[in-house]
C-alpha positions, 0 to 999 in steps of 0.5 A, spaced: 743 510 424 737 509 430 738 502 435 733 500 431 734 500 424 742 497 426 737 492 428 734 491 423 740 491 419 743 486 424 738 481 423 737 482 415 744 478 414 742 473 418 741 467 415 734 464 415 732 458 420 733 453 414 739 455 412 743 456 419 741 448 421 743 446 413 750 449 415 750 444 422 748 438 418 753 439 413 759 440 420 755 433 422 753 429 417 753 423 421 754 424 429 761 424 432 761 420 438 765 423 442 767 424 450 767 432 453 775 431 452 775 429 444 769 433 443 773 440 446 780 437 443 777 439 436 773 444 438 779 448 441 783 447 435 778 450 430 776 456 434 783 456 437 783 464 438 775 465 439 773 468 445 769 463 448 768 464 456 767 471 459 766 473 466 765 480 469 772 479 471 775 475 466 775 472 459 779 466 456 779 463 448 777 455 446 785 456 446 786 458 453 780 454 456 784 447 453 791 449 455 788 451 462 784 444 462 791 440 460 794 444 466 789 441 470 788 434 469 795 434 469 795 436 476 790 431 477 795 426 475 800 428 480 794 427 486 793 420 484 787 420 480 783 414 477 780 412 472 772 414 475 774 418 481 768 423 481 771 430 482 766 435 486 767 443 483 764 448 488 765 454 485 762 460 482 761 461 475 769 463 472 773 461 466 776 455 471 769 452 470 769 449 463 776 447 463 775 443 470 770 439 466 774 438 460 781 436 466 775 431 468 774 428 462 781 427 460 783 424 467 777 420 466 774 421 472 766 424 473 765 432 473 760 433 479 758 441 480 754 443 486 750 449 488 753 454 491 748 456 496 748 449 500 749 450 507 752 445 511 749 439 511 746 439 504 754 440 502 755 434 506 750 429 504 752 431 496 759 430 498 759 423 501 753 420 497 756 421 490 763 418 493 766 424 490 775 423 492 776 430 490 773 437 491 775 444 488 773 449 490 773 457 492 776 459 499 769 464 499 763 465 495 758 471 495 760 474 501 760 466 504 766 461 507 765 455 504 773 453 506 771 453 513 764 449 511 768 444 509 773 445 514 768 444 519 766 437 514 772 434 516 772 434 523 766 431 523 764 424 526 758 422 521 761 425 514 769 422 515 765 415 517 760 416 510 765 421 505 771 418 501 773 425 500 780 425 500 784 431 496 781 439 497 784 443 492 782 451 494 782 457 490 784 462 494 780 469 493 779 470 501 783 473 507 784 468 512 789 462 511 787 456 507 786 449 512 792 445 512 788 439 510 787 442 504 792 444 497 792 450 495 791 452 487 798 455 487 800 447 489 795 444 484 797 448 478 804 447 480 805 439 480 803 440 472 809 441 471 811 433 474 807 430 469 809 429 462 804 430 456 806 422 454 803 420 461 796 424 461 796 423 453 795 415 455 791 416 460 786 420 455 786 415 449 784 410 456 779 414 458 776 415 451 769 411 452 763 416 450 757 411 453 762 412 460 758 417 465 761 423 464 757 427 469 753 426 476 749 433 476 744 434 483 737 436 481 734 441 486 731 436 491 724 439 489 721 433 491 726 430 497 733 429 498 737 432 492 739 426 487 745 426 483 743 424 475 749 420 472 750 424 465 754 420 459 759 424 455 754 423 449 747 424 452 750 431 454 753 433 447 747 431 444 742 434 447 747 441 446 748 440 439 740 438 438 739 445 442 744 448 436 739 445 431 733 446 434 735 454 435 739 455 428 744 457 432 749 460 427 757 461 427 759 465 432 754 466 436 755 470 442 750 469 447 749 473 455 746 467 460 747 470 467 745 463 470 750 458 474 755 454 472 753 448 477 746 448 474 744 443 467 740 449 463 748 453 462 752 446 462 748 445 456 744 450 453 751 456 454 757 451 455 756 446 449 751 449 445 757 454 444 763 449 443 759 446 437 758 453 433 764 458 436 761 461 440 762 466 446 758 465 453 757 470 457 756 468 463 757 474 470 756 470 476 751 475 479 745 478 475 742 485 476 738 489 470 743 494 468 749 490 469 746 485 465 744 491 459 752 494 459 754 487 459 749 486 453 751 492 449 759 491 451 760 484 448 755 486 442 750 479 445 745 476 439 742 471 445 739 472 452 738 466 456 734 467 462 729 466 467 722 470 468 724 473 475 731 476 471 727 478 465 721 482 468 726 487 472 731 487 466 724 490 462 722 494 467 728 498 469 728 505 468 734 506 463 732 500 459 731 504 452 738 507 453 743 502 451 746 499 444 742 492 444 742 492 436 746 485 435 740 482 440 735 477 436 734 472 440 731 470 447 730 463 451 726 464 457 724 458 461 725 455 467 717 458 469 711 461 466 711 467 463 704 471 461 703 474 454 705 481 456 712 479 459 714 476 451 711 481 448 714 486 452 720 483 451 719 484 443 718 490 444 724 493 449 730 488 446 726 488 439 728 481 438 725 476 433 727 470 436 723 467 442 722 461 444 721 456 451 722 450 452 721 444 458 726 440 460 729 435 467 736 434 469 734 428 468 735 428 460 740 433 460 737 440 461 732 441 455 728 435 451 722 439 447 722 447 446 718 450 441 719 453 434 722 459 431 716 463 429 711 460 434 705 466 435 707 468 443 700 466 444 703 459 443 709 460 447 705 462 453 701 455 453 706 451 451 713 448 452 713 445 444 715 439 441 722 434 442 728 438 440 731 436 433 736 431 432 735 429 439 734 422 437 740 418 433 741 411 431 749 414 429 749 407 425 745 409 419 742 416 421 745 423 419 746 427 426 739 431 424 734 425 423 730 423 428 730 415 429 723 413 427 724 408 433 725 412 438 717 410 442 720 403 440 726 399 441 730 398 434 728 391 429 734 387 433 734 389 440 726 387 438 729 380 436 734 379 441 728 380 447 723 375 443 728 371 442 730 371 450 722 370 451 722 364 446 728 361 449 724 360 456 718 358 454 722 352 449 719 356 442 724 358 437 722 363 432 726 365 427 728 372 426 723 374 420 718 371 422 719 376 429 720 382 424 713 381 421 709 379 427 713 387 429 711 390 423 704 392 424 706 395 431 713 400 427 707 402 423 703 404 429 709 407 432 710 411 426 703 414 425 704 417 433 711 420 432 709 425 426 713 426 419 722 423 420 724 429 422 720 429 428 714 434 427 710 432 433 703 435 434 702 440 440 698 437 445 
């Protein structure tokens, strides 16, 4: 049988769009609150031996990532940390990376990535202005040394008087000796063992707060010095689950994403958008257009995250044709503009039937509008799209997969409480229905501009 008619087939047993987000809403039939922790707790025991992570030189289960993410917190508690200590990860994409971020939020500390490609003085201003105590790191990246960078930090005036760094943990993968000042991972991993399960058990359940910030992730500085985005648990698991919804992502999904950990676009569209159907990411921490067709054609890769500058080399490449890509249909490709010619040279090499941008800040948690399934590419080279389903939930009384009508309003309550606020100060007291009747024309008109309750917004 041809690459092509394996395709075809592929994608005849696929469930349709509407039959796919139908199966997410009957997983979340009202919107589970939870912190990354419990989130992944109960991810990890229903896809326990599900590959989830895959590097170029590794791969790990859900079952392996929690086991490594409960070795990890511990060895935090043997540190000292606290309740809201920020903990900063310097490291290239690995299977250390998710099970990091699943430690921080156990131990009830605050996960911060950072850019791999920062020198010095950018390091040293994210370091000391997001107050990180703690930082995990590699001993060299890509050819670089952050270890003696760091090293270098710490021996200066200005960062020791503005940094409350306090503990360096250092995964060892260069040839020179590790700094003194610093833990070796072998020590880190090791001082697990002190702590019983009972202790990091209490700490969890302590720390299980899903409205607490979760994450500071820097933005790119585009406009100015880097700003760190305080992220609670809940905005970033809704903005993944919404991309499930949004994308009718189906169980099991594996998806090819070349893209950093330390940047929101993998954190939320790769990591957690996988962690709510049991899928794999795979996720290489460097891109070149044919390790990126062997690795699709490897792991039998149904999705491809990317970004134009990845997109247009991997089309172009020579050999582009030979490889088995008949389990790929899917594509998001944003981050830039590409022209018409880019998408519909995509459809046509990788024969996908699924494409689709979108437009988002770290400010809303990666993605907040993408366009729709089946959009014309005329469409998708003119637009970003419309906000994402199931990005807006009042979780009191809505399903997970509703818009909330109120979202250009604030809710009929928080309404009376600011009327009842205003009256008190000006010595009126008006009654709760009569503040909800003077409201009622304004709702209507909210309404009427927001589209249809399950968000179908008009392209502007």
């Amino acid at each position: 049988m041809s690459i092509k008619a394996k395709q075809s087939a592929t994608i005849a047993q696929l469930p349709s769009p509407a039959a796919r987000r139908a199966a997410l809403e009957k997983q979340f039939p009202t919107w589970p609150r939870h912190t990354l922790a419990t989130h992944f707790s109960n991810t990890c025991e229903k896809y326990a031996n599900r590959e989830f992570i895959g590097t170029i030189d590794d791969t790990a289960t859900y079952k392996e990532i929690w086991e490594k993410a409960w070795q990890y917190a511990k060895g935090f508690l043997k540190l000292g940390i606290k309740r809201r200590d920020h903990i900063a990860i310097l490291m290239e994409n690995n299977t250390a990376y998710p099970a990091l971020m699943i430690a921080a939020s156990l131990t009830g500390a605050v996960f911060i990535p950072v850019n791999t490609m920062l020198n010095k003085d950018e390091l040293g201003y994210i370091l000391s202005q997001s107050d990180s105590r703690f930082l995990v790191m590699q001993q060299t990246i890509k050819g670089n040394h952050p270890a003696g960078t760091i090293a270098s930090l710490l021996d200066d005036a200005d960062f020791q008087a503005n940094s409350q760094l306090e503990h360096i943990i250092c995964l060892e993968n260069g040839k020179s000796e590790l700094d003194n000042r610093f833990h070796s991972w072998r020590a880190f991993c090791g001082g697990a063992a002190s702590i019983s399960d009972d202790t990091l058990l209490e700490r969890w359940q302590a720390s299980n707060y899903p409205d607490e910030v979760g994450a500071f992730i820097y933005t790119s500085g585009s406009t100015g010095k880097s700003k760190g985005v305080m992220l609670t648990h809940d905005m970033l698991l809704r903005c993944a689950y919404s991309t499930c919804l949004s994308r009718a992502i189906e169980d099991g999904r594996i998806t090819y994403a070349p893209l950093p950990f330390y940047h929101c676009f993998n954190i939320i569209e790769g990591i957690l958008a996988m962690s709510f159907v049991g899928g794999s990411l795979i996720a290489p921490n460097r891109f070149s257009p044919l390790s990126a067709l062997e690795m699709m054609e490897k792991y039998k890769v149904n999705d491809f995250l990317c970004v134009p500058s990845m997109l247009v080399p991997l089309l172009n490449h020579p050999r582009a044709g030979e490889f088995d890509l008949s389990h790929l249909f899917a594509m998001w490709c944003g981050a830039a503009p590409a022209p018409g010619p880019v998408w519909k040279k995509a459809v046509e090499v990788l024969g996908l039937t699924e494409i689709l941008t979108g437009y988002g800040q770290t400010e809303v948690s990666s993605s907040g509008v993408t366009t729709e399934l089946g959009d014309p590419i005329e469409r998708i080279t003119t637009r970003v799209g419309r906000p994402k389903l199931g990005a807006f939930v009042d979780s009191r009384n809505l399903t997970a997969v509703q818009y909330n009508i109120k979202r250009l309003t604030v809710t009929q309550e928080q309404i009376c409480q600011q009327e009842r606020l205003a009256s008190l100060r000006s010595g009126a007291t008006p009654s709760r229905a009569a503040i909800i009747k003077s409201r009622k024309k304004q709702q209507k008109q909210s309404i009427r501009m927001s589209g249809s309750v399950r968000g179908c917004w008009p392209y502007r």
